[in-house]
N, C-alpha and C positions, 0 to 999 in steps of 0.2 A: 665431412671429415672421415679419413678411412683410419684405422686402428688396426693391426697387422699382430695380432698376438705373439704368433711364432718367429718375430723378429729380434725378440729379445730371450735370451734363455730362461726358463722357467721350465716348472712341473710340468705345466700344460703342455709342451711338446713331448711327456711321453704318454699323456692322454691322446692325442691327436697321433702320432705314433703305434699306439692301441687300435685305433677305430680302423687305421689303414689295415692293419696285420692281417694278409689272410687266413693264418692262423689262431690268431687271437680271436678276431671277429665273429668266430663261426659259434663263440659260445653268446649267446644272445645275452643274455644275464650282465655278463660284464661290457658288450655292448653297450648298450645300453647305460650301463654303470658310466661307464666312459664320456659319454656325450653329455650326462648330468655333470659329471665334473666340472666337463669343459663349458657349460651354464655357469654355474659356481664361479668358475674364474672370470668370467665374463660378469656377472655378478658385481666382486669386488671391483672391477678395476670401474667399469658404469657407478658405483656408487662414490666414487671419487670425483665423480663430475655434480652430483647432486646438490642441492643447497640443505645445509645441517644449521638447528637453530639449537641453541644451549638450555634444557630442561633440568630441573629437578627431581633428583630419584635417592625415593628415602630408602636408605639399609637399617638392618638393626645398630648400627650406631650412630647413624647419622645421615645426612644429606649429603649428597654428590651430584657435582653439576657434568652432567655427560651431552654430548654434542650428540643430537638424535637426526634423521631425515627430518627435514620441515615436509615433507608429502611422499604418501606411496603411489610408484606408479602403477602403471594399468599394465598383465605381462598378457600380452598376446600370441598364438602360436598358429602355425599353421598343419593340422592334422592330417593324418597320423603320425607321420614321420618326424613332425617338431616335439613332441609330447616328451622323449625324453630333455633334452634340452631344455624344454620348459619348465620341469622339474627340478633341475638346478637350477634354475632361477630363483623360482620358488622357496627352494630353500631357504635363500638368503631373504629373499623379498617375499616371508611370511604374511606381511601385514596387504597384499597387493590384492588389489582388485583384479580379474582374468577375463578372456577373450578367446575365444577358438573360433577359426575358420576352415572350412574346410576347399578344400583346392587341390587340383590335380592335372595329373597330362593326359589329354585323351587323345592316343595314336589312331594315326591312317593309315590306308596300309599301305602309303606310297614313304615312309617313312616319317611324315610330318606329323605335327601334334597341336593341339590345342590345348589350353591354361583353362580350366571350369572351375569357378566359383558356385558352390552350393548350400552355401552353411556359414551363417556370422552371427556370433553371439558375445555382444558387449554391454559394457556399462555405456554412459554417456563419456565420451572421449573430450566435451572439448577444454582446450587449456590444460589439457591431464599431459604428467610424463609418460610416455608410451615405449615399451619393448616388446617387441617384435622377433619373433627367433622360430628359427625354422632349420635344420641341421646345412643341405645342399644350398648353395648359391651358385646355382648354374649357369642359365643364360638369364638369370634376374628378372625375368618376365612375373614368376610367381610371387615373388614379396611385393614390385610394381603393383599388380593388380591386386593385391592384397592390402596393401596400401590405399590405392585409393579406393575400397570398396568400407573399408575403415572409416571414410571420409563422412556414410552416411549417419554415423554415430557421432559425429561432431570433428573440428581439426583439434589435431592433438598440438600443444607447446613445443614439444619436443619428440621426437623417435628414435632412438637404437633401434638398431635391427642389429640381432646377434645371428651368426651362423658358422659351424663348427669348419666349414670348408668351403671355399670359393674359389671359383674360376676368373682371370682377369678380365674377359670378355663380361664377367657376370657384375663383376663391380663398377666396370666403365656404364654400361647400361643402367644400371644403378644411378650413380650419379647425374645420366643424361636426363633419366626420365622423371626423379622425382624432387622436388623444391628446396630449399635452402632449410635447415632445420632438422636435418638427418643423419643421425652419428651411424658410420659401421662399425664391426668389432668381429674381426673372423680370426677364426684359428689359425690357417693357415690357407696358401691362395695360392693355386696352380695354372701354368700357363696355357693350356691344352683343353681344347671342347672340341667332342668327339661331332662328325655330319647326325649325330643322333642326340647331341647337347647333351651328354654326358663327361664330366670331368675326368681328365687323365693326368700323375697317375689316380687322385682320387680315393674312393673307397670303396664303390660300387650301388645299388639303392638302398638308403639309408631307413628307410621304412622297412624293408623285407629283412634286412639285417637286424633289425631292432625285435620284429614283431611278427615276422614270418613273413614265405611268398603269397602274394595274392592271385588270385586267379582271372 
């Protein structure tokens, strides 16, 4: 199932509105700020699909039956450039178990690139609800293999994968390559993937904008 955020009016499109701004962007701070937002909303609307079981919670006058999550999921990100994102999660989903991977492109210099997994740090996954967020959804290669390197910590019940921006090329590979049991939830989804699998118009690399240029 794809979930299209920016398809209905909300807050969220002037978050996602923000992260594009080339003026906006260039203050990291509120970048940043930005991307957790669009977590946050990502967030609420993921906890609406959850299963909630009716608890007891005593005030000073009394007892109140409040409809709680029956489980926290497990928020997983892919590093550096999901970390804000993952923070808006977090907020909502205080009580969550966490997961970082680390994953990248490593260019040639004929212009190609390869997807490197170096770093997986989880709980036991299996039968757990699993989110997944990572800002860009490009050419979907990187949550793909990030996905199933997940696998060797157990299968998860379920996965969201949140991402503030996708390309359609990135969400169709999405769908091809990974199993039944997979919600998406993106901000907003552009038609256009540059010969260098960069999104257009996009926002630009969403790690360098977050956290600086690398070298």
């Amino acid at each position: 199932m794809v979930n299209i955020l920016n398809q209905h009016n909300s807050i969220l499109n002037r978050f996602v509105a923000e992260i594009r701004d080339a003026v906006i962007q260039k203050d990291r701070m509120r970048f940043r700020r930005n991307l957790e937002r669009i977590g946050e909303v990502a967030a609420m609307e993921i906890s609406r699909k959850m299963v909630f079981e009716t608890k007891e919670v005593i005030t000073p006058l009394g007892i109140a039956n409040v409809p709680l999550p029956k489980e926290e999921p497990v928020l997983a990100t892919i590093l550096r450039a999901g970390l804000p994102l993952h923070q808006g999660l977090l907020n909502y989903f205080d009580h969550a178990d966490n997961a970082f991977i680390s994953a990248y492109r490593k260019h040639h210099k004929d212009g190609s690139f390869d997807i490197r997994l170096e770093y997986l740090s989880a709980p036991d996954l299996s039968n757990r609800l699993v989110i997944l967020s990572d800002p860009m959804l490009a050419t979907g290669q990187s949550i793909v293999m990030t996905y199933k390197a997940m696998l060797e910590k157990g299968r998860p019940a379920h996965t969201h994968i949140v991402a503030a921006l996708a390309s359609t090329q990135g969400v169709e590979y999405v769908k091809k390559h990974l199993p039944q049991g997979i919600t998406l939830w993106i901000g907003a989804v552009d038609e256009e993937l540059t010969a260098q699998s960069y999104i257009v118009p996009g926002l630009g690399d969403a790690g360098d904008l977050a956290f600086g240029e690398k070298s």
